[in-house]
N, C-alpha and C positions, 0 to 999 in steps of 0.2 A: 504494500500500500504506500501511495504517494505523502510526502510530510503533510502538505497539506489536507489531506484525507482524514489522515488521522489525529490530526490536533483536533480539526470539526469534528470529532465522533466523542471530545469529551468535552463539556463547559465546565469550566474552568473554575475551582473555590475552595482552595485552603486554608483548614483555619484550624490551628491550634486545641487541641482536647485533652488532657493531660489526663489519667486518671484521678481522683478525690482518695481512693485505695491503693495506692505503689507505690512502691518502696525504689526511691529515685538516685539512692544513692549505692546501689550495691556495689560491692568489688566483683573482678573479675580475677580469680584464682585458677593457675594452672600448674599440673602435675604429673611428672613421664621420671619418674625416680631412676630409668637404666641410662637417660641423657642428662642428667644433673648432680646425679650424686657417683654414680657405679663408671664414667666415662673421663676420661682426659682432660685438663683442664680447658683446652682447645676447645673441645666437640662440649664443653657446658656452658662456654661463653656463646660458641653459633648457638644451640640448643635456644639461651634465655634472650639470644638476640634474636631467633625467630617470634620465642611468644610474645617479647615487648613490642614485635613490628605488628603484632596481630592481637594486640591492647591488654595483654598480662597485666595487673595491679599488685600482684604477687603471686609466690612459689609456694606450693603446701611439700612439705620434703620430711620424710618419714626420717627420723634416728631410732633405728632398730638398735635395742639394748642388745642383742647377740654378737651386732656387726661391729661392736666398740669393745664389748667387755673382755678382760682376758682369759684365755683358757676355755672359750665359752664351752666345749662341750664336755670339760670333765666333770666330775662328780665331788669334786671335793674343792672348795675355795681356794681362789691361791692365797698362800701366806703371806701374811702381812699387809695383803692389798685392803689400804683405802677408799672404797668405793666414793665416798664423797671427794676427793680430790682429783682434779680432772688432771693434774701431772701423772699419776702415778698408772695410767691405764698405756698399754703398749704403743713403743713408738708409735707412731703413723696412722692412731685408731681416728683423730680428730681431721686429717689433712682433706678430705673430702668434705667433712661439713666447713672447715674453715676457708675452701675456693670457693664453696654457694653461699655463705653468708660474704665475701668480700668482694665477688661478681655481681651476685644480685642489689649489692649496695652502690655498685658501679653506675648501674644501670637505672637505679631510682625504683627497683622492684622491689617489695617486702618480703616477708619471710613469713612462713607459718611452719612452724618446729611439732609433729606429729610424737610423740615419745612412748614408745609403747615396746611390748612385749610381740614374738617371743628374745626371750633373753638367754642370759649361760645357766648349761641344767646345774649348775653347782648350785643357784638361786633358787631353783624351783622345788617345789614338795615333791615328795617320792611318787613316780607315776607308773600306773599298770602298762603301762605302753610303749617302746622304746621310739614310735614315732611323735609322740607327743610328750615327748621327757622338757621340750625346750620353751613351753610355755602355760604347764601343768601345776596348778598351785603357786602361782611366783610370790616370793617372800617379799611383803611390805616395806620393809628394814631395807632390803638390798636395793628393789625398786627404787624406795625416797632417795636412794642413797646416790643412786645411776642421776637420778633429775636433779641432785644434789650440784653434782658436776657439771651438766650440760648449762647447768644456770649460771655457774660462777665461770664457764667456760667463754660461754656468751652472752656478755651485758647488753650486746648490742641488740640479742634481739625481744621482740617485745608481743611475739604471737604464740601461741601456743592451746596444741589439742592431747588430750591427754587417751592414749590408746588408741590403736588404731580396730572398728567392729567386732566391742567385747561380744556382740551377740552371736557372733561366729564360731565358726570349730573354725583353725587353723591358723587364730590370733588368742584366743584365750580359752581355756580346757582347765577343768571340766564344765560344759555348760547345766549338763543333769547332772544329781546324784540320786542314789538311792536312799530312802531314807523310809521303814517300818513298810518294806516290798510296795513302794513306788516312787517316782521318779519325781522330784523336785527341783527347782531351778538352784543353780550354784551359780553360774557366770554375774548376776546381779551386785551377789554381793563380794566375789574379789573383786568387782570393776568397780564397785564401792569401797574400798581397800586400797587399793591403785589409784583412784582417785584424790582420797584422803590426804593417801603419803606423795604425792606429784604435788598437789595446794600445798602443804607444808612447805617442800622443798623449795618450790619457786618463793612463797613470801621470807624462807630463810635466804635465799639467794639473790635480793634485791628486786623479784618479777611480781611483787604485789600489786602493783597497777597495771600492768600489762593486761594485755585481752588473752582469757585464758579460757577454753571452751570443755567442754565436758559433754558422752555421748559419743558419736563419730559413729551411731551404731547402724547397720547394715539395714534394708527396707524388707525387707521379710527374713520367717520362718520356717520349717517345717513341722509337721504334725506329728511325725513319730519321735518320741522321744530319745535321749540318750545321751552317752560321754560326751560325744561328738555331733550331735545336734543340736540347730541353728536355733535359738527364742525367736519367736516376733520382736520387734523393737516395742511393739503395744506393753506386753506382755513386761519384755524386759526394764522398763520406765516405771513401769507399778511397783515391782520386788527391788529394782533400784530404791526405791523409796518406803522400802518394808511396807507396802499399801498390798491388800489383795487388789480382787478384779470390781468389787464395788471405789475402790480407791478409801477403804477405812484402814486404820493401823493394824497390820498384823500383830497376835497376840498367842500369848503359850507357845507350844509346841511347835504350832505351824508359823511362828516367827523365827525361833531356834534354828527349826530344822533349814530356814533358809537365811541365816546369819544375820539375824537382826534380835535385838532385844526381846525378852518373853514379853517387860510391858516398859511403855515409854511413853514422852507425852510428845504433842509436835515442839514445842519449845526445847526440850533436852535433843530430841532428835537433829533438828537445826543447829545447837552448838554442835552437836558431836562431829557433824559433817557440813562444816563451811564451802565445799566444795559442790557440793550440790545447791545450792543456796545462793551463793556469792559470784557463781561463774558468769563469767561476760556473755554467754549463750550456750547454747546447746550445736552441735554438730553434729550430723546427717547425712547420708550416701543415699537420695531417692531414687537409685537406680530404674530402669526397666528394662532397659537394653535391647529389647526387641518387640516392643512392646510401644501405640504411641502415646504421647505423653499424657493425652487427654484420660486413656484409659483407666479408668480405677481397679485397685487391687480386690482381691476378690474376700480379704478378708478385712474387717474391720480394723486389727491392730499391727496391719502392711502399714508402711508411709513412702509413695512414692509422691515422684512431683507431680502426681494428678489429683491429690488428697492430703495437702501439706498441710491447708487447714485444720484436719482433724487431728495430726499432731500438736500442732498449736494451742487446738482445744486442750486437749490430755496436760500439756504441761500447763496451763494455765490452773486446771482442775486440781493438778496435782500441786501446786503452789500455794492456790487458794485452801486445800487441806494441812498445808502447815500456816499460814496466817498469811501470805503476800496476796498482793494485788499484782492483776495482770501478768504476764507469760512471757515466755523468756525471747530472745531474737534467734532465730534461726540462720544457722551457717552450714550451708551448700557444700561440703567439700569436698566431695566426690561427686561426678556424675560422667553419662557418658553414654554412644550406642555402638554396638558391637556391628561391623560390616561382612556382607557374602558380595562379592571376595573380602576376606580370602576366610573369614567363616561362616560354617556352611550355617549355622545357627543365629547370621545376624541379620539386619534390614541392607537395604541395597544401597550404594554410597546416596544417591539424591535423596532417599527416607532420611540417611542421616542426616543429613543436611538441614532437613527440613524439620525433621524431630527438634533436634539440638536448640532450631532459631521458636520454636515454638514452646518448650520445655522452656527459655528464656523469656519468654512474654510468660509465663505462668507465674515463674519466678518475682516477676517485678512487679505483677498482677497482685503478689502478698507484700505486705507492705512490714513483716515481720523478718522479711530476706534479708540478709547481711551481705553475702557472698553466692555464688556460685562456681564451682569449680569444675575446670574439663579435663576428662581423666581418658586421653595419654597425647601428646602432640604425635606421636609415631608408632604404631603399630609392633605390640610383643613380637609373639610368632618367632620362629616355633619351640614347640610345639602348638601349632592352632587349636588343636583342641581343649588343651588348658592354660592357656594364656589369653590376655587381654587383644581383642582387635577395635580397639574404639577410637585409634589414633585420628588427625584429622589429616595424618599422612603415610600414606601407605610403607612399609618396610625400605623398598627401594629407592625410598627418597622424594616420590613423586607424590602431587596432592590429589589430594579425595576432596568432592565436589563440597566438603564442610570446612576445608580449610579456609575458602573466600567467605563462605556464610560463618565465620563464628566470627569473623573480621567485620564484617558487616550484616547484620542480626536483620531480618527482613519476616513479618508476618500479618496476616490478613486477621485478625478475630473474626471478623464476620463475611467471609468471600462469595456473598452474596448481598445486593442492594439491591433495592428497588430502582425503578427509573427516574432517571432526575436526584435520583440519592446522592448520600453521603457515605462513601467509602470510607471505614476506619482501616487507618496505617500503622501498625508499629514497629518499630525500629530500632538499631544500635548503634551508631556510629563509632565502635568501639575503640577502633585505632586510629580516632582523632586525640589531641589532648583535653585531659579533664580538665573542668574550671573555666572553660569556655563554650559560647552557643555559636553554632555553624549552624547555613542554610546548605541543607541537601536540595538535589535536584530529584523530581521524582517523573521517571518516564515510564512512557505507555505502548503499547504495543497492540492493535484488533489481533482478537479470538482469528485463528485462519490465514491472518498474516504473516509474511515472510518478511525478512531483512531488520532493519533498525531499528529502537525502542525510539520513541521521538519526545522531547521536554513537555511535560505539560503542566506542571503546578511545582511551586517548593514549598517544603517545609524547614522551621528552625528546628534544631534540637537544642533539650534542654543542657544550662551548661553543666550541672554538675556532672554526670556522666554520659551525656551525648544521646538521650534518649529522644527516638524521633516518635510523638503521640500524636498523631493529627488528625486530618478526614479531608477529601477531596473529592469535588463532586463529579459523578460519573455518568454515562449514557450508554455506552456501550460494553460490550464485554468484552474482556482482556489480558493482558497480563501487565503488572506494573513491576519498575525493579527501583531502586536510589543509588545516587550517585554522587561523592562528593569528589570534587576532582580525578583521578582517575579511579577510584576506589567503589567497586559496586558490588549491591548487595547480586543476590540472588534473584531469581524472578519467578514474581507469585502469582496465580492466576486466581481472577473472578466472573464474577458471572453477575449481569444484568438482568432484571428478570421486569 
């Protein structure tokens, strides 16, 4: 279609809509730990110069207590070792966290310090399992002791999540126990233990005002129980908080058996555990992975980013049953879609795409969002079948069609209008700089047409983080894409009715 053709097929009326309900200032968090922490100094500088070119706000970067401590897999401590003293851990255990905190500091990017198990089995309680000796009952004492060091290691940095998805097998075991032949939650309360002794350590280490988040925990479970079965996060948020499934205090036996006081009031509860109470927020992985965003979980106490609210609710409830008002902010810090190629189990690179920028207008749609974070710039692999494929770039180096959309966040809420309507637009500008508002170009394209998108309206985004919220009035049906200087989003299609 000729330009002229197609600017006449839309009249023309931009006008600013911002939501009443969005959360306007989120960060954008990204995470590939085998490019930033496990790689060359070299390949972690290109690594964070790619995600800052494609509007990174910060790094979430796991310190696995195993990959630092010494001796990690014997059975017996080593002698004399100071665990709170960040000198006394083997040469070269720091030299990787110290190139990402002094690259990422280079670069104007923040740091979010993950501190979590598994750690050295010499730490951990006796385990029936020799596959899960390395993060089986981990001792509190040694824990505090590991975040002891990391804090006095690192004054500089001021982010911090504690445990990486207690609600998992293969981050913290046992999740069941058995207790009078049935099966009870156990991961609650060491990740309530772990918690405790990480708050202490950071306020002994100068990190008491820092943002320190508690949670991290995975968006489902499963139903059959066991060592090494998953909680719900529903589930796990309640025993976290010795509350049953009415959210009242557990009491007698059925508190005992799940490591909380036989009786307790919420005020004594609240001292005992400043950690759950005082944290800067809660932390969250709302995965779905193949699944789209909009879709809800099929259980109540799932939280993916299609049902974030209902998290929300829960901790507000659960806050409001020890005496606070209102509910904690939520942090994103995991999320991500798995692609076929190259596995056979994910959505097709343009689902991802389109997932990702969609999962992000949901995101900001909650106004209780902090962060959201993209979990991996590059593609695991292999083995494909159990590794990560949610990169936004394939293994060989080349980009997947979400590498431009998470650079430029592009989505319709409603891709359908009426005639003579008003098309809602929303957007990211995300690899402009913050703290300033830019006019996007927003062009159009007829439904059936071939060749070039042509100008037809602009929008400002807003300056704090470049969110473009607006409405353009439409006639025809189409595809629309934005464009700021050469930087273009994706291109979304609607329909005129």
């Amino acid at each position: 279609m000729r330009r002229a053709a197609a600017v006449a097929a839309i009249a023309l009326a931009a006008v600013a809509a911002p939501s009443a309900h969005a959360s306007r200032t989120q960060e954008s968090t990204f995470q590939d730990d085998n490019h930033l922490i496990y790689a060359p100094a070299d390949e972690v500088a290109r690594t964070m110069d790619r995600m800052k070119a494609l509007g990174a706000d910060r790094l979430r970067i796991t310190v696995l207590w195993s990959a630092i401590a010494p001796s990690p897999n014997a059975l017996e401590r080593p002698a004399g070792f100071d665990a709170a003293d960040a000198g006394a851990y083997p040469a070269g255990a720091w030299d990787h966290y110290d190139t990402v905190v002094h690259l990422a500091a280079e670069r104007g990017l923040g740091v979010n310090f993950n501190l979590t198990v598994p750690g050295p089995v010499w730490a951990m309680g006796a385990s029936p399992r020799a596959d899960i000796a390395n993060r089986y009952r981990p001792d509190l004492a040694e824990f505090g002791n590991f975040v002891r060091a990391v804090g006095r290691r690192y004054p500089q940095v001021s982010y911090w999540t504690l445990q990486n998805e207690p609600n998992q097998p293969g981050w913290l075991d046992p999740q069941w126990v058995r207790s009078r032949g049935a099966w009870v939650e156990s991961s609650p309360s060491l990740y309530r233990g772990l918690a405790d002794a990480a708050w202490s350590a950071l306020q002994d280490t100068g990190h008491g005002n820092d943002t320190i988040l508690i949670g991290e925990t995975a968006p489902k479970g499963v139903s059959v129980r066991g060592t090494t079965r998953a909680i719900s996060p529903g589930r796990f948020i309640k025993r976290l908080y010795c509350l049953d499934d009415h959210l009242r205090l557990l009491r007698g036996r059925r508190a005992t058996e799940r490591g909380c006081p036989a009786a307790t009031t919420p005020p004594a509860f609240r001292a005992a555990h400043p950690a759950l109470f005082a944290a800067t927020g809660y932390a969250h992985h709302p995965y779905e992975l193949i699944f789209p965003p909009n879709r809800r979980p099929r259980h109540s106490d799932w939280y993916t980013i299609a049902n974030l609210g209902s998290l929300s609710a829960l901790l507000r409830r659960v806050r409001a049953r020890f005496g606070f008002g209102g509910g904690m902010p939520l942090y994103l810090t995991e999320f991500g879609y798995q692609t076929d190629p190259p596995d056979l189990f994910g959505v097709t690179p343009p689902e991802q795409a389109r997932y990702l920028n969609q999962a992000e207008y949901l995101a900001y749609r909650n106004r209780g969002v902090r962060t959201l974070s993209q979990f991996l710039l590059y593609d695991d692999g292999p083995p494909v079948p159990t590794t990560f494929q949610s990169g936004l770039i394939y293994r060989d180096g080349s980009a997947k069609p979400a590498e431009a959309a998470y650079a430029f966040p592009l989505f319709l809420p409603s891709p359908t209008v009426r005639r003579g309507g008003r098309l809602h637009v929303w957007g990211l500008l995300r690899s402009a700089p913050n703290g300033q508002s830019h006019r996007v170009t927003v062009l159009f394209r007829a439904r059936g047409a071939r060749g070039r998108f042509h100008r037809i309206a602009s929008l400002r985004t807003q300056a704090a983080r470049g969110y473009v919220d607006g409405r353009v009035r439409v006639s025809r049906s189409g595809s629309i894409r934005l464009q700021w200087g050469a930087v273009r989003s994706r291109a979304a299609a609607f329909r005129v009715r």
